[in-house]
C-alpha positions as CSV (number, residue, x, y, z in Angstrom):
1,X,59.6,22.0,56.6
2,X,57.4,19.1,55.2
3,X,56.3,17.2,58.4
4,X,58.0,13.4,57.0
5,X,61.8,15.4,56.2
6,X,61.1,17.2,60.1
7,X,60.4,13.6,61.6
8,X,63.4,12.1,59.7
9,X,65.8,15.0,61.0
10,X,64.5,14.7,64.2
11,X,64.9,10.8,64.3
12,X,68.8,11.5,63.1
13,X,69.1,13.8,66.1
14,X,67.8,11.1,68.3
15,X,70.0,8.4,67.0
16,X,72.9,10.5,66.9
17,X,72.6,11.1,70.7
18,X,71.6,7.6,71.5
19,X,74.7,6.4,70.0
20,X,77.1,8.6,71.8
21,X,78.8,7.2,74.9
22,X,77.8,8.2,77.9
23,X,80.9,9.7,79.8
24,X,83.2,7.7,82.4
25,X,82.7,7.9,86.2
26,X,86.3,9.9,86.2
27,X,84.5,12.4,83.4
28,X,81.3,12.5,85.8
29,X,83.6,13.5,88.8
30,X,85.7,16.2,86.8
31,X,82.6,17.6,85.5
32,X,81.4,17.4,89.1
33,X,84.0,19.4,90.0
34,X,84.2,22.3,87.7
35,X,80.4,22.9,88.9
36,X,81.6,22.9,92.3
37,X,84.2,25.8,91.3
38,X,81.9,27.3,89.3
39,X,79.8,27.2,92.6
40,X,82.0,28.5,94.4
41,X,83.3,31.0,92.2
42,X,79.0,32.2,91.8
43,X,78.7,32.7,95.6
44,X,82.5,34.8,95.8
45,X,80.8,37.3,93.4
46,X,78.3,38.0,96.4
47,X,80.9,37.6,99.3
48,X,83.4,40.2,96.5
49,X,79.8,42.7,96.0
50,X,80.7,42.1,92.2
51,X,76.9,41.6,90.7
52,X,79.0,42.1,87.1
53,X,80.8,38.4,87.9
54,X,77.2,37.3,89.4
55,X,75.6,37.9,86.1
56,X,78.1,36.2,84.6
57,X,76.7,33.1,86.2
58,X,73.2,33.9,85.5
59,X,72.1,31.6,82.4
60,X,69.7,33.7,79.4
61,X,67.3,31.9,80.2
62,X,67.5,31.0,84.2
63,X,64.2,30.9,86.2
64,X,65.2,31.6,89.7
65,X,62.4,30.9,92.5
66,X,62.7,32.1,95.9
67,X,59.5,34.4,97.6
68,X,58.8,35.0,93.5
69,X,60.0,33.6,90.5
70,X,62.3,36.0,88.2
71,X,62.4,34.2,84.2
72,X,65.0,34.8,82.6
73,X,68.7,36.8,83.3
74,X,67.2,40.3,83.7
75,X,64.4,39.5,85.8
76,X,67.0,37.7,88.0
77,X,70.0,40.4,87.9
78,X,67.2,42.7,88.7
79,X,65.8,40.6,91.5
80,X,69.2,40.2,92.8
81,X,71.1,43.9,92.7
82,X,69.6,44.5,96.2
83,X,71.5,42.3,97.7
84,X,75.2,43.7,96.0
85,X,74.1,46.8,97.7
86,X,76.0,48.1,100.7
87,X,79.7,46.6,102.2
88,X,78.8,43.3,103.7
89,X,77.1,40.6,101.8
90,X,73.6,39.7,103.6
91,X,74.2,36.0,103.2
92,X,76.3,33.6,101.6
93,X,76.5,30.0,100.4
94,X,78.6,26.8,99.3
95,X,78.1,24.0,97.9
96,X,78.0,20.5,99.8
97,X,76.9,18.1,97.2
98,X,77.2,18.6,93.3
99,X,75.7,15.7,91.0
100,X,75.8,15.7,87.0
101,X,73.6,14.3,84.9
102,X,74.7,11.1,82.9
103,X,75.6,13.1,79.9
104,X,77.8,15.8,81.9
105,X,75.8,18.7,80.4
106,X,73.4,19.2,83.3
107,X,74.5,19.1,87.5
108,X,72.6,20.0,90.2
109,X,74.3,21.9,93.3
110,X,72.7,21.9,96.6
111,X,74.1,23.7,99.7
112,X,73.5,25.7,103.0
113,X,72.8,29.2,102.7
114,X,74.7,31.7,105.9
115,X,73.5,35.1,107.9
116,X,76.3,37.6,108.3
117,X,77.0,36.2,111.4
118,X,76.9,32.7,110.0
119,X,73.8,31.1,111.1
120,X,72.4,28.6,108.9
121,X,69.5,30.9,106.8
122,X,68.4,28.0,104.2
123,X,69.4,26.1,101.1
124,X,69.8,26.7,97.7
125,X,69.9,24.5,94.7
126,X,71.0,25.1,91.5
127,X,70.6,23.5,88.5
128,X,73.6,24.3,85.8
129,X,74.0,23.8,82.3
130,X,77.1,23.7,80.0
131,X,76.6,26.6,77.9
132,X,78.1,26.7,73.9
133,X,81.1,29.0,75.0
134,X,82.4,25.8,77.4
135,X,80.9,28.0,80.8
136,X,78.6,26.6,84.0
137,X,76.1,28.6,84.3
138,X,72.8,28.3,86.4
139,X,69.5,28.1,84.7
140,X,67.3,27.1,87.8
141,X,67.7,28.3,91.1
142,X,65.2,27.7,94.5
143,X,66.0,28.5,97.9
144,X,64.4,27.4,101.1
145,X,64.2,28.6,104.8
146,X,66.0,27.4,107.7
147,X,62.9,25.2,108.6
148,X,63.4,23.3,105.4
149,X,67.0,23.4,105.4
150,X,67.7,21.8,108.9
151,X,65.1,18.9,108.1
152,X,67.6,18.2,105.5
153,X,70.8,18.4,107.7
């Protein structure tokens, strides 16, 4: 594509979204809330030992960070079977704040992460997108310990 016809699509792009409204604060709190379930929904695959609904979750292109960082879904599925193995879950988590961004295609999801015996074990958050199909899924993931977490309580 001839550089002057890329710049003028890409300034039509631009304008397009510049001219759409941004959503309500009632759209910002539904969308808000389907993260949360979607949340939700992510750590019951762990608490269920179902890593076929976990992937589910898992965006194409996630980069999840915890001691190393695993690009993209199989690097994270592959990352993460370990923990779907054996009866009991090793640790589970909830959400306790969920924020979207202004245009309601991004949130952020933060929350404490639990032992077995539920003893706070650290804090995730996630970063979701709204995928083309009309799904939450997570593209960024970090976790921190318990230190971190309880400074943040």
């Amino acid at each position: 594509m001839r550089p002057a016809l890329l710049a003028c699509a890409l300034s039509a792009i631009a304008f397009d979204a510049l001219a759409a409204p941004l959503p309500s604060a009632n759209d910002l709190a539904a969308v808000a809330a389907e993260v949360k379930a979607s949340e939700i929904a992510f750590a019951r695959s762990m608490a269920d030992r179902k890593l076929d609904k976990f992937t589910d979750f898992v965006a194409e292109d996630a980069v999840f960070n915890g001691r190393s960082a695993q690009i993209g879904r199989p690097a994270v599925i592959d990352a993460w079977k370990r923990f779907f193995e054996g009866a009991q879950a090793p640790f589970s988590w909830g959400p306790d704040a969920v924020a979207p961004t202004a245009d309601g295609r991004y949130a952020i999801s933060t929350g404490l992460v639990h032992d077995p015996e539920g003893k706070v074990s650290g804090r995730f958050t996630s970063i979701w997108r709204k995928d083309a199909d009309g799904r939450w899924r997570v593209v960024a993931d970090q976790g921190v310990d318990a230190g971190c977490a309880e400074a943040r309580k």
